[in-house]
C-alpha positions as CSV (number, residue, x, y, z in Angstrom):
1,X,-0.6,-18.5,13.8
2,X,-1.6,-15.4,12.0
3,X,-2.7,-15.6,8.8
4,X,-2.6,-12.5,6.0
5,X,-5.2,-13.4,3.9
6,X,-4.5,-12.3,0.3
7,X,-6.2,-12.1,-2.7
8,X,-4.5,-14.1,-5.5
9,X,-3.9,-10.9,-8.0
10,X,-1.2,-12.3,-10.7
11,X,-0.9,-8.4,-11.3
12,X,1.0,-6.3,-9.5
13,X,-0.7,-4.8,-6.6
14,X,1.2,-3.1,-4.1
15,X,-1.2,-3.8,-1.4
16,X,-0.5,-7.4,-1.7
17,X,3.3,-7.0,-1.3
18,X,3.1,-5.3,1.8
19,X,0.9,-8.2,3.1
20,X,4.0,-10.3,2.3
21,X,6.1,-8.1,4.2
22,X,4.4,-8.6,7.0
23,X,4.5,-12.4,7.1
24,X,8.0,-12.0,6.4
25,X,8.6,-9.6,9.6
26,X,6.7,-11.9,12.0
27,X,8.6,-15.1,11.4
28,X,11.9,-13.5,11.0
29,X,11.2,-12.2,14.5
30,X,10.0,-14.7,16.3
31,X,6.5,-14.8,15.6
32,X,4.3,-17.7,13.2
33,X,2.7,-15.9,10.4
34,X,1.6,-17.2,7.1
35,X,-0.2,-15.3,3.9
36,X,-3.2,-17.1,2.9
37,X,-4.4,-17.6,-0.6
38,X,-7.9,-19.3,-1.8
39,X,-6.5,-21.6,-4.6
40,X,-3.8,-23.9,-4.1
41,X,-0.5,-23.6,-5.3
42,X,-0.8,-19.9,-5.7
43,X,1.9,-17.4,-5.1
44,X,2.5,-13.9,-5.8
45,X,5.2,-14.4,-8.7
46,X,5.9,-10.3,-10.1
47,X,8.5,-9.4,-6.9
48,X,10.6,-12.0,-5.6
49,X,9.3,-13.6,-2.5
50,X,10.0,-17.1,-0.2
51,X,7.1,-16.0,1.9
52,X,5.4,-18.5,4.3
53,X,2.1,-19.8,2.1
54,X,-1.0,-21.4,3.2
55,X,-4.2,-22.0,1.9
56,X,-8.1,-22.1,2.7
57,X,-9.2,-25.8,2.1
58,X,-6.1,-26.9,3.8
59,X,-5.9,-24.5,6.7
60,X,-8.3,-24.7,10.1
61,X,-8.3,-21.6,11.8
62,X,-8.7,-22.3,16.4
63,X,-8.9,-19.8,18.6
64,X,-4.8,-19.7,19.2
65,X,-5.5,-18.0,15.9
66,X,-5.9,-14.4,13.8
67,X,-6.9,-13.9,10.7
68,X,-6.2,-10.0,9.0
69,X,-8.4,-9.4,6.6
70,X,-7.9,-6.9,4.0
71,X,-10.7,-4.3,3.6
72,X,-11.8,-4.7,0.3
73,X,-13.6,-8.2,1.9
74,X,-15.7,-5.6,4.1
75,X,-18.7,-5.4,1.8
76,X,-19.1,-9.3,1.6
77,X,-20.0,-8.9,5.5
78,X,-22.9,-6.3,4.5
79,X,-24.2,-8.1,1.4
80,X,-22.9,-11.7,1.6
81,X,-25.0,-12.6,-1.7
82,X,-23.9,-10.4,-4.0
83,X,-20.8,-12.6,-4.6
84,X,-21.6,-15.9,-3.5
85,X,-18.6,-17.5,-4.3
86,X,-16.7,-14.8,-2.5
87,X,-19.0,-14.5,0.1
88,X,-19.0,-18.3,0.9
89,X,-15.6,-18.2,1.4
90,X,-15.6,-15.2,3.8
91,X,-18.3,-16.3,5.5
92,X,-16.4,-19.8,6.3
93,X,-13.4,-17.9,7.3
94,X,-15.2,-15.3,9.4
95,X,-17.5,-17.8,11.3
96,X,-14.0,-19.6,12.5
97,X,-12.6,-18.6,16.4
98,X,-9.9,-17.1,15.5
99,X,-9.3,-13.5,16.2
100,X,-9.8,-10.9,13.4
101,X,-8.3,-8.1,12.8
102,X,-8.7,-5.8,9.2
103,X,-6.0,-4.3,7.4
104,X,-7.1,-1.4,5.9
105,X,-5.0,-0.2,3.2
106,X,-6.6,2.4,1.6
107,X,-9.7,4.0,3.9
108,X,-11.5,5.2,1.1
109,X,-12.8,1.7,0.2
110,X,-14.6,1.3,4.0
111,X,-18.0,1.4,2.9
112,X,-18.2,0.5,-0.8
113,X,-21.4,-1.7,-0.7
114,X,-22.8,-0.6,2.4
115,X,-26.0,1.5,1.9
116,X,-27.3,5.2,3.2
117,X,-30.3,4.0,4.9
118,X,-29.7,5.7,7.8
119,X,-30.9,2.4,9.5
120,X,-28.6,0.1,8.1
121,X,-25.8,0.2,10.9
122,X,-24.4,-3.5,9.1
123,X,-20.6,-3.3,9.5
124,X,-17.7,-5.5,9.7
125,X,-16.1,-3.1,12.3
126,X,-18.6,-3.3,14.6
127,X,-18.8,-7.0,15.1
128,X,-17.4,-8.2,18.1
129,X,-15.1,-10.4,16.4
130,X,-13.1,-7.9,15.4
131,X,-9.9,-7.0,17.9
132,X,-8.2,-4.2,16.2
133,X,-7.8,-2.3,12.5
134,X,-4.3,-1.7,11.1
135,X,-3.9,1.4,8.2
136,X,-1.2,3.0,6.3
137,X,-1.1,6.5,6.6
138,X,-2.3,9.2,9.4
139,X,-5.2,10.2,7.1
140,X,-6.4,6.7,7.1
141,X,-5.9,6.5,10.8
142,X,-7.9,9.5,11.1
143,X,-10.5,8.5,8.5
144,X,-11.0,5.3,10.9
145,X,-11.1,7.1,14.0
146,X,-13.8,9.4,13.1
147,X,-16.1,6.4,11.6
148,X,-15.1,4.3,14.3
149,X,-13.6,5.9,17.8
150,X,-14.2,2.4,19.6
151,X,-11.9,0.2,17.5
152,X,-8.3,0.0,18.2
153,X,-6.7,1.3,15.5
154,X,-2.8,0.7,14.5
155,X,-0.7,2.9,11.9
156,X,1.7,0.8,9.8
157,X,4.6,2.8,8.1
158,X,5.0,1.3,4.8
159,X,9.2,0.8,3.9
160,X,10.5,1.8,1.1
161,X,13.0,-0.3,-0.2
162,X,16.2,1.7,-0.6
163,X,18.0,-1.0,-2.4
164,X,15.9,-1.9,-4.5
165,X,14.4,1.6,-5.4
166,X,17.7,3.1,-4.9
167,X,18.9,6.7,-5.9
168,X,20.1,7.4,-9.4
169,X,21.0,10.6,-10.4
170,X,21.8,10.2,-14.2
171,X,18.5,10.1,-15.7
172,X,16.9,9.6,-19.2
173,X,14.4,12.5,-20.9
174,X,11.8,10.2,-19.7
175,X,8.8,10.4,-17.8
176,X,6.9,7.5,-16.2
177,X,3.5,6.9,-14.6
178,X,1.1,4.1,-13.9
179,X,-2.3,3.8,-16.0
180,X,-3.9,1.7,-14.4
181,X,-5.5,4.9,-11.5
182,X,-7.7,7.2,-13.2
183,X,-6.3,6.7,-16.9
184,X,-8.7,9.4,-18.3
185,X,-6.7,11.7,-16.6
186,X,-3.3,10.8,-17.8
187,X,-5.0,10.8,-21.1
188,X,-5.6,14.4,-21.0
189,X,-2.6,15.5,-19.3
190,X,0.0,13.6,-22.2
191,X,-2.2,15.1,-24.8
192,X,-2.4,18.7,-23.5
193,X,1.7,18.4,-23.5
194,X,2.3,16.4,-26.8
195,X,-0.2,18.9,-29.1
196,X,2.1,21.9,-27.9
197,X,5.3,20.5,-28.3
198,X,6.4,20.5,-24.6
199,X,6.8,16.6,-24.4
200,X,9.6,17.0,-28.1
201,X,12.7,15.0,-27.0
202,X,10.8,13.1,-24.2
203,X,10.1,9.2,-23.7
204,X,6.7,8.7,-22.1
205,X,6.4,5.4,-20.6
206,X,3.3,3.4,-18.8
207,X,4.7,1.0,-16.3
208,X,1.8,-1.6,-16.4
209,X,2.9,-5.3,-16.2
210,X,5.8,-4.9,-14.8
211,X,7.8,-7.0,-12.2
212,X,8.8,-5.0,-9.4
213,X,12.6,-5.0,-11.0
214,X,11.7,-3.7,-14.1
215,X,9.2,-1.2,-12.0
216,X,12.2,-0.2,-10.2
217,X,14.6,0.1,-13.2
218,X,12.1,2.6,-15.0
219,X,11.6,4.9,-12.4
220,X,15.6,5.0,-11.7
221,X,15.7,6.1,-15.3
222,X,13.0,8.5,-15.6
223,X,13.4,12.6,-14.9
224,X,9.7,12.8,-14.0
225,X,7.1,10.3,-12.4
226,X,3.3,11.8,-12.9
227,X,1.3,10.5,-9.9
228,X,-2.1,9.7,-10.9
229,X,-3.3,7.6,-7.9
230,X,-6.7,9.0,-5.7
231,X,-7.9,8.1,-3.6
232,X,-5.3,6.2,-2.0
233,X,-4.8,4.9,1.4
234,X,-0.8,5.7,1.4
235,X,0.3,5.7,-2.7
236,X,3.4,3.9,-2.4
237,X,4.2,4.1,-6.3
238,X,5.3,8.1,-6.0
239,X,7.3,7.6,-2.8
240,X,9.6,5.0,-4.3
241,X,9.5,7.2,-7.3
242,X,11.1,9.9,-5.0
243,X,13.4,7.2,-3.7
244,X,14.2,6.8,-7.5
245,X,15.5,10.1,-7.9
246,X,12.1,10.9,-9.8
247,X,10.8,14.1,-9.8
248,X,7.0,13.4,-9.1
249,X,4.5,15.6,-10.1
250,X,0.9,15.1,-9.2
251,X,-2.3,13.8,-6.9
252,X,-1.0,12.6,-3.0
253,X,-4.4,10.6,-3.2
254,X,-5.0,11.5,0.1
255,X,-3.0,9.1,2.1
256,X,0.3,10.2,0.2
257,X,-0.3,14.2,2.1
258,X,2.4,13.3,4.8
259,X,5.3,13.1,2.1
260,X,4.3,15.5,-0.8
261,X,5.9,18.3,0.5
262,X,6.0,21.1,-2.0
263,X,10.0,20.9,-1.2
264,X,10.3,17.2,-2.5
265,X,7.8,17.2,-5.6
266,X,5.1,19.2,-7.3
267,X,1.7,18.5,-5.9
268,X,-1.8,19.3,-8.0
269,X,-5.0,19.2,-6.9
270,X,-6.8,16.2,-7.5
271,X,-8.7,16.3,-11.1
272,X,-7.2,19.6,-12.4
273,X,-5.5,18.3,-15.4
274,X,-4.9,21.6,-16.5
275,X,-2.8,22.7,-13.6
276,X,-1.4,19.2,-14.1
277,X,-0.2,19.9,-17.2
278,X,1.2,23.7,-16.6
279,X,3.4,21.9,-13.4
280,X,4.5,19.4,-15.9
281,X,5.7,21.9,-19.0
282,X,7.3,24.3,-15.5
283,X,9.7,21.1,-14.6
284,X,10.6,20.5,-18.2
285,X,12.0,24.1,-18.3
286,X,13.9,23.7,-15.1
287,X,15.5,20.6,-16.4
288,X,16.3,22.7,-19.6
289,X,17.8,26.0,-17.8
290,X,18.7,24.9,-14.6
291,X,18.8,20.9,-13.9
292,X,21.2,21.4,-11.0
293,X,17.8,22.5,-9.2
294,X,16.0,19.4,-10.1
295,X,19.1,17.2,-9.0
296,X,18.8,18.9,-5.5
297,X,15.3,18.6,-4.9
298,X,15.3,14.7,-6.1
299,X,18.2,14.0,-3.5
300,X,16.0,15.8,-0.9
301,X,12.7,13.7,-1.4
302,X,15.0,10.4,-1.6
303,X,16.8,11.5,1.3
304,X,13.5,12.2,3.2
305,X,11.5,9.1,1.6
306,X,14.4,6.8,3.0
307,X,14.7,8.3,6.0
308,X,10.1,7.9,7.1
309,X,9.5,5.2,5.5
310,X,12.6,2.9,6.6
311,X,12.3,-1.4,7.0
312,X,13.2,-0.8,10.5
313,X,10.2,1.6,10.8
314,X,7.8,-0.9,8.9
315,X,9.7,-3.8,11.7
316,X,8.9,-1.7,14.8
317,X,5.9,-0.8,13.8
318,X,4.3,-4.5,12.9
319,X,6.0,-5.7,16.2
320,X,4.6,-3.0,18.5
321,X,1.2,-3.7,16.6
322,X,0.9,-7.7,17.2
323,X,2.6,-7.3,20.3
324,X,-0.2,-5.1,21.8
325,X,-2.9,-7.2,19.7
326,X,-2.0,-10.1,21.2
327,X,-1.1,-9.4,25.1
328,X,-3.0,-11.5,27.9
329,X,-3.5,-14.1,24.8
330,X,-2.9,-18.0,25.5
331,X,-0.9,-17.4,22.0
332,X,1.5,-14.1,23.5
333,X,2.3,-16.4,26.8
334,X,3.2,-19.2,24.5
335,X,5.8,-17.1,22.4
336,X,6.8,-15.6,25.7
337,X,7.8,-19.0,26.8
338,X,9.4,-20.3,23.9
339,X,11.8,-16.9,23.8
340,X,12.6,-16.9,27.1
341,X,13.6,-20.6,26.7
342,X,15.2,-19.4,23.6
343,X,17.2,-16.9,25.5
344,X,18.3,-19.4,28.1
């Protein structure tokens, strides 16, 4: 079995949806996968799911087993006091046989509580436990690589999902963003707008506490999606804003470098919320004198979004990782027994 274990967030994270996807991907394909939450009874309720749930107490990891661990759990392995009753718990999981493996979704968060002692060479990716890292982006993967060129490293293309976040053209004088990265910033930038008059006509909306579906239905009605998000291991909030039809202006985080293409939005630099702002007030003239431009350039980034970061992409990619993982395994033979008897 491989377990995805999750933190039990009742807010929307998109890190913990893609860990959802994952489960869903192995079983539908063959493989036994389950997301693992601490309490019981606990499921991910703000995007609909019938996802494959286990939990700690009730769950015994063997050595037929792997457990992905996300990489926010990587400082309990370099100070496993300074949240005991997290660190129990990882330290219960972590001292079971089964393989590990970390997901890393966002890079940037590798070392938070390890020290710079340049003596202190405490790390969860250098115990020999661990049998591979998976990331989200080719920064991350690169990121990884240079910290650690001995562990096998997989990149994961996130999907998109093109129904869900599907195209609309018609849109509302409405811009969108999401408060909860870096809020001071989109403080600044909404005021620098409103107290010259360039935001008159316009709906400004915070998507906070949203199901995915209503996510969804805001950025399908919005002209412009400001992209506050750094440092991020992919962003995945602007690209299905793009898949939206949004016109995103803003921060790629880092990971989000491969898709903000100065032909599909309008990148700033990260922290100049004064450049922010001017790129902002430049779009709503465009969508004054010349909308037709904005119209092209939205089906462009959708059209490109769609086309990288497809579910068959996401499929291929989670199968070639667990596939290569797990070769020479008792587990691999196992499955490769059952599908060949399948098969005959």
């Amino acid at each position: 079995m491989i377990y995805y274990w999750s933190p039990d967030y009742r807010t929307p994270v998109g890190g913990v949806k893609i860990l959802y996807r994952h489960v869903d991907i192995l079983n539908r394909n063959g493989y036994e996968a389950s997301v693992l939450h601490r309490h019981r009874g606990f499921r991910c309720t703000w995007f609909e799911n019938t996802t494959r749930i286990s939990y700690i107490r009730k769950t015994k990891l063997s050595d037929d087993d792997y457990l992905v661990i996300p990489e926010n759990y990587g400082s309990l392995y370099v100070n496993p006091s300074s949240r005991p009753k997290a660190a129990k718990v990882f330290n219960r999981l972590f001292a079971t046989p089964a393989g590990k493996v970390i997901f890393n979704q966002n890079t940037y968060n590798t070392f938070a509580g390890h020290t710079a002692s340049r003596g202190d060479l405490r790390t969860v990716y250098k115990d020999k436990g661990i049998a591979a890292a998976m990331v989200v982006s080719d920064d991350n993967r690169e990121y990884l690589a240079f910290a650690f060129p001995d562990v096998r490293i997989f990149r994961i293309h996130n999907a998109i999902n093109r129904e869900l976040f599907a195209f609309h053209e018609d849109k509302k004088r409405q811009i969108c963003f999401m408060p909860r990265k870096n809020p001071e910033h989109a403080i600044q930038v909404i005021n620098l707008l409103k107290h010259r008059g360039d935001l008159d006509g316009f709906a400004v909306v915070p998507i906070e506490g949203k199901t995915e579906k209503e996510t969804a239905r805001i950025m399908q009605e919005s002209l412009i999606f400001l992209s506050f998000g750094y440092p991020e291991g992919f962003s995945l909030p602007p690209a299905e804003a793009m898949s939206c039809g949004c016109i995103v202006i803003g921060y790629h985080g880092m990971g989000g470098r491969e898709y903000f293409n100065p032909n599909y939005c309008f990148p700033v630099e990260m922290g100049d919320v004064l450049e922010f702002a001017r790129q902002v007030g430049k779009v709503l003239e465009i969508s004054s004198h010349s909308p037709n431009t904005l119209r092209r350039m939205a089906r462009k980034a959708s059209a490109f979004i769609n086309g990288c970061y497809s579910e068959e992409r996401e499929q291929n990619d989670v199968l070639d990782c667990w596939t290569e993982i797990m070769h020479g395994t008792r587990y691999s033979k196992a499955l490769d027994e059952r599908r060949t008897s399948e098969i005959s």
